[in-house]
C-alpha positions in Angstrom: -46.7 59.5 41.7 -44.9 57.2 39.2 -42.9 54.0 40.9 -38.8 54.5 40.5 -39.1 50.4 40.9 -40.4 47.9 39.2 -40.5 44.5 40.2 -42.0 41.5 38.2 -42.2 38.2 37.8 -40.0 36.4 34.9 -42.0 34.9 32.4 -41.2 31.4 31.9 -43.2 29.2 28.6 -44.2 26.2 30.1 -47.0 23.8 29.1 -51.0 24.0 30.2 -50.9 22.7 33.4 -47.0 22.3 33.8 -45.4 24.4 37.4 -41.5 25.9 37.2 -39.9 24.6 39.8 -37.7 27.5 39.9 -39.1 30.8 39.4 -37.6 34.7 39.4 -38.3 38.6 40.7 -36.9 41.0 38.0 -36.4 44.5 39.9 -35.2 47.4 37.7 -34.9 51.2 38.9 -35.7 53.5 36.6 -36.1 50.7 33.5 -32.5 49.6 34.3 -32.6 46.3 35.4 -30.5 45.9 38.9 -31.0 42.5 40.6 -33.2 39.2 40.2 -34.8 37.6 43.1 -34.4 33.7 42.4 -35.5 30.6 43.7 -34.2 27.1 42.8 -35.0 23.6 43.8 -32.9 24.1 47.2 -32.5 28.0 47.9 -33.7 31.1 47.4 -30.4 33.6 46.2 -29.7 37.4 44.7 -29.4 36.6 41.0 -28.1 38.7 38.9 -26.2 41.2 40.5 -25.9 43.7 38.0 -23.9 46.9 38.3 -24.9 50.4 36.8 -23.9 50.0 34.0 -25.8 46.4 33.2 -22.6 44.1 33.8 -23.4 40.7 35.5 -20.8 40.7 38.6 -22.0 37.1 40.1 -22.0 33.7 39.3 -25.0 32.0 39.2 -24.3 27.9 38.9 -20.7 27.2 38.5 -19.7 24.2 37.6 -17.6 23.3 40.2 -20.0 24.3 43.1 -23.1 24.1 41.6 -24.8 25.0 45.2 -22.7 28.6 45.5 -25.7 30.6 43.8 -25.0 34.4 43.5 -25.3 35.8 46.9 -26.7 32.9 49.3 -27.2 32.1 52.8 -27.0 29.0 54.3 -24.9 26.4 56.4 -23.6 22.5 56.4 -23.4 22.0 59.8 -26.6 22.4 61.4 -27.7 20.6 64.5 -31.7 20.6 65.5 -31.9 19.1 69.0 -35.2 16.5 69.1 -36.8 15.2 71.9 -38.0 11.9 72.4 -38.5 11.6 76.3 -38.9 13.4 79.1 -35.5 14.0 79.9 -33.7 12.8 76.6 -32.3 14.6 73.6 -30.9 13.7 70.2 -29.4 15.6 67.6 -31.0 16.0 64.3 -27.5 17.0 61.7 -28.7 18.5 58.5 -26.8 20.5 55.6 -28.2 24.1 54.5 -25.4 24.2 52.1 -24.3 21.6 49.4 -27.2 20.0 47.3 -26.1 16.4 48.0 -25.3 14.6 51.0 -22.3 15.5 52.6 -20.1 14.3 54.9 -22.8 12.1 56.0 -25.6 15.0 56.8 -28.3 15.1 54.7 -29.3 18.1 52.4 -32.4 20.4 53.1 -33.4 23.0 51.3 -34.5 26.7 52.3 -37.9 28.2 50.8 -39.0 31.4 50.1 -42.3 30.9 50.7 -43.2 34.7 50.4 -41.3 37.8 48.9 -42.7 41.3 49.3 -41.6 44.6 48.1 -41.9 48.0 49.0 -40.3 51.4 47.4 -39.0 52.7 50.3 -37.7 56.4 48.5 -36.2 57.2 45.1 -33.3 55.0 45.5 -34.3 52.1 47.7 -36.3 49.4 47.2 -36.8 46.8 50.1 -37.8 43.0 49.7 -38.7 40.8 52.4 -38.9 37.3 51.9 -40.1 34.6 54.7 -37.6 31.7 54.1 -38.3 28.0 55.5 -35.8 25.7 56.2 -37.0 22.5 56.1 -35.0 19.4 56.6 -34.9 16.1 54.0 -38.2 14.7 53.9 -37.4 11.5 56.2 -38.7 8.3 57.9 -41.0 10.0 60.8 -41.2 13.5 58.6 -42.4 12.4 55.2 -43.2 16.2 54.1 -39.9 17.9 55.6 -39.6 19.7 58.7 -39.6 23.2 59.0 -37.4 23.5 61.9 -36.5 27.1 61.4 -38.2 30.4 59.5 -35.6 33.5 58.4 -36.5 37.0 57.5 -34.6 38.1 54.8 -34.3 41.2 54.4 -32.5 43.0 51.1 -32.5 46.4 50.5 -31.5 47.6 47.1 -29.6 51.2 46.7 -28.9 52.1 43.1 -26.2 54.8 42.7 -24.4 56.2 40.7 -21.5 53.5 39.9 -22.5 51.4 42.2 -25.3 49.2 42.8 -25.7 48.7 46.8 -27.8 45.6 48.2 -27.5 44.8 52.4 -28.6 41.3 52.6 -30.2 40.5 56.6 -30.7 37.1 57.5 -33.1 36.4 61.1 -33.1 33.1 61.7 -35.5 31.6 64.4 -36.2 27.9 65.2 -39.5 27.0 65.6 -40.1 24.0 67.6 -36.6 22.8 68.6 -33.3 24.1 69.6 -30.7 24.1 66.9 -27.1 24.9 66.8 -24.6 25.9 63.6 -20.9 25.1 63.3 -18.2 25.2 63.9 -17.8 24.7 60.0 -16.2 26.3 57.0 -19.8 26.3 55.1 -21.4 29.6 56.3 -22.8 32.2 56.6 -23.0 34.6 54.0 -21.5 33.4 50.7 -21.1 35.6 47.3 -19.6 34.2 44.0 -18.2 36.1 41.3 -18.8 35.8 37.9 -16.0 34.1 35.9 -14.0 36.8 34.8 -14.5 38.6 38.3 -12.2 36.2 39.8 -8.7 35.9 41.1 -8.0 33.1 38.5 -9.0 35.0 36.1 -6.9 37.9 36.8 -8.7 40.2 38.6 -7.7 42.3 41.5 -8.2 41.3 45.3 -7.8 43.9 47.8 -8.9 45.1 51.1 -9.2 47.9 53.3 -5.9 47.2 54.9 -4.1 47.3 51.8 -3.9 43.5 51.4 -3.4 42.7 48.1 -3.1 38.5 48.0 -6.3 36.0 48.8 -3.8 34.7 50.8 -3.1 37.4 52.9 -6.8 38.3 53.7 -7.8 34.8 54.3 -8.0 34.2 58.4 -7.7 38.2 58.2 -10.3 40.3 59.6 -10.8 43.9 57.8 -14.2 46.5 57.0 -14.2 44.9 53.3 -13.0 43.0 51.0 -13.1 44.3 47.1 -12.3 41.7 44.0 -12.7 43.4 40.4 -11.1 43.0 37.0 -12.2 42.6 33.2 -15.7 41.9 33.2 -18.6 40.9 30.1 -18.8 43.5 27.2 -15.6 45.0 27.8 -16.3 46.6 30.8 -14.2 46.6 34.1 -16.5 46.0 37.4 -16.2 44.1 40.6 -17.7 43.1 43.9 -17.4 44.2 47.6 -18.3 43.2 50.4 -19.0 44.7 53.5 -20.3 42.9 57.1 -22.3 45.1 59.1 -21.4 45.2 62.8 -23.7 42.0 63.1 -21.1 40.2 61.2 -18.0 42.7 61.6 -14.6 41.0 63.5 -14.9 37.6 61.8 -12.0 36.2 60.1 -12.3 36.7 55.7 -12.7 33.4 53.3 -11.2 35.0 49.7 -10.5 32.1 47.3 -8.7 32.7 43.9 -11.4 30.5 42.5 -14.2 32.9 42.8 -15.6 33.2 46.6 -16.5 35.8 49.2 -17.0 34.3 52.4 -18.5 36.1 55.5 -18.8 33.2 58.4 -19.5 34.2 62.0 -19.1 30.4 62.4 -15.8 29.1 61.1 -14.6 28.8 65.0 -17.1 28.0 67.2 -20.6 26.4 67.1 -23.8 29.1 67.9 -26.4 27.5 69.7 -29.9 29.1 68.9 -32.9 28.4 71.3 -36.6 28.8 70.5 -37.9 31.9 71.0 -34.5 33.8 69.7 -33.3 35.2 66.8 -30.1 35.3 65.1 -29.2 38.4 63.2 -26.4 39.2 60.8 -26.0 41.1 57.8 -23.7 42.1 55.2 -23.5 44.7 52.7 -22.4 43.7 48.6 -21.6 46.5 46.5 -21.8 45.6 42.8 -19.9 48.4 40.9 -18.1 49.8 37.5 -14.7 50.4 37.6 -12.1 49.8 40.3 -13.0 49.8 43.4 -11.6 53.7 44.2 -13.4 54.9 40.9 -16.9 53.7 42.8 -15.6 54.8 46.0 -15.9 51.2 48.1 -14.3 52.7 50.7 -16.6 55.3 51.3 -20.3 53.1 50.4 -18.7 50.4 52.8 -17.8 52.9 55.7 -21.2 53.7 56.0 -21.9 51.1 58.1 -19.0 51.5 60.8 -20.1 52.5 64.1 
């Protein structure tokens, strides 16, 4: 039986003998290309997002935050609890987040170190990559440490005017306890292509009826839909849906080009070894407004 899917690995001219540092997945249903499964110097990310019709809905380095890559996961405040004794503990304070030092914690980086796929049925494709995070290579840890390993999960639905991915991050440590946040820098972060953005002029809205950044911000609500003039003419958007893994959290909208789904913002999550976080959103890439691909409907799939 003939594959719906194709996924294959981006050619990229190099010399003999030279290694990309960076390398891509192309999938495509059908010969139309969907999504790009990328990995850069300090994360693996969902790059492009592409909507039925072919239009690029996410940003993939922009230049004032170089480190929001497409559809990413990640965190700046996260706390990996060595021990040295017996009976003492000391905190380990990394960023998962912003390429560069900040705010005094230094950067790590997150590796997909493998990234299957597997044509589920006619319309769903399912890639599963096995993420490292390793810390900054350091005085004691020369090579990094790997002090958690994430499953991540994306499924890829192509539909009609939409294309559907559901993004699952499980994050276990391995050898030490760690804890995330409180912080603004988390979880799940999506950034729209310029032209997709509030500043730009497009349309925010939500399934409240909110119609202002400003008004969903600190909000909580079952999505959050940003769409307006896009590349080649075309009008197309982004929404975003948690699952119930990540549903009740407060929204981050910013006019600037951000979707933010943070279980974290408040309180800080403490993670032992031998457990396993587990969240998930939903991103729907689509033509049109958001009632032409019904986002209401494609999001309310996942309520309970």
């Amino acid at each position: 039986m003939p594959s719906n899917f194709t996924v294959r690995h981006d050619a990229v001219d190099l010399p003999t003998g030279a290694t990309a540092q960076s390398r891509r997945l192309k999938a495509a249903w059908r010969g139309r290309p969907v999504a790009a499964f990328s990995q850069s110097a300090y994360r693996p990310y969902v790059y492009p997002v592409l909507t039925p019709a072919g239009v690029p809905v996410t940003g993939e380095t922009p230049i004032d935050h170089p480190h929001h890559n497409s559809i990413t996961v990640g965190a700046d405040h996260f706390d990996c609890r060595f021990q040295y004794a017996a009976d003492r503990l000391e905190d380990g304070t990394y960023n998962f987040y912003v390429n560069d030092v900040f705010q005094g914690r230094a950067p790590g980086r997150t590796v997909a170190v493998s990234t299957d796929s597997r044509e589920v049925s006619q319309r769903h494709l399912r890639v599963v990559q096995t993420v490292h995070w390793q810390g900054p290579a350091e005085w004691g840890a020369p090579d990094r440490r790997t002090v958690a390993v994430e499953t991540r999960t994306i499924d890829v639905y192509p539909r009609r005017a939409a294309n559907v991915f559901d993004v699952r991050s499980q994050l276990s440590p391995t050898e030490w306890d760690v804890s995330i946040g409180p912080t603004r820098h988390a979880y799940f972060t999506v950034r729209l292509a310029d032209g997709i953005r509030i500043d730009d002029g497009a349309d925010v809205l939500d399934s409240k009826g909110r119609r202002r950044s400003d008004e969903i911000t600190g909000q909580t609500a079952d999505w959050v839909d940003v769409s307006g003039p896009a590349p080649y003419g075309h009008r197309a958007g982004v929404a975003v849906a948690p699952h119930p893994s990540a549903a009740g959290h407060p929204w981050a909208v910013y006019d600037w080009g951000s979707i933010v789904v943070n279980p974290f913002l408040d309180d800080r999550y403490d993670l032992k070894v031998g457990s396993t976080l587990d969240v998930s959103i939903r991103v729907i890439a689509h033509d049109g407004g958001p009632d032409e691909a019904g986002v209401a409907e494609i999001a309310a799939e996942l309520l309970p």
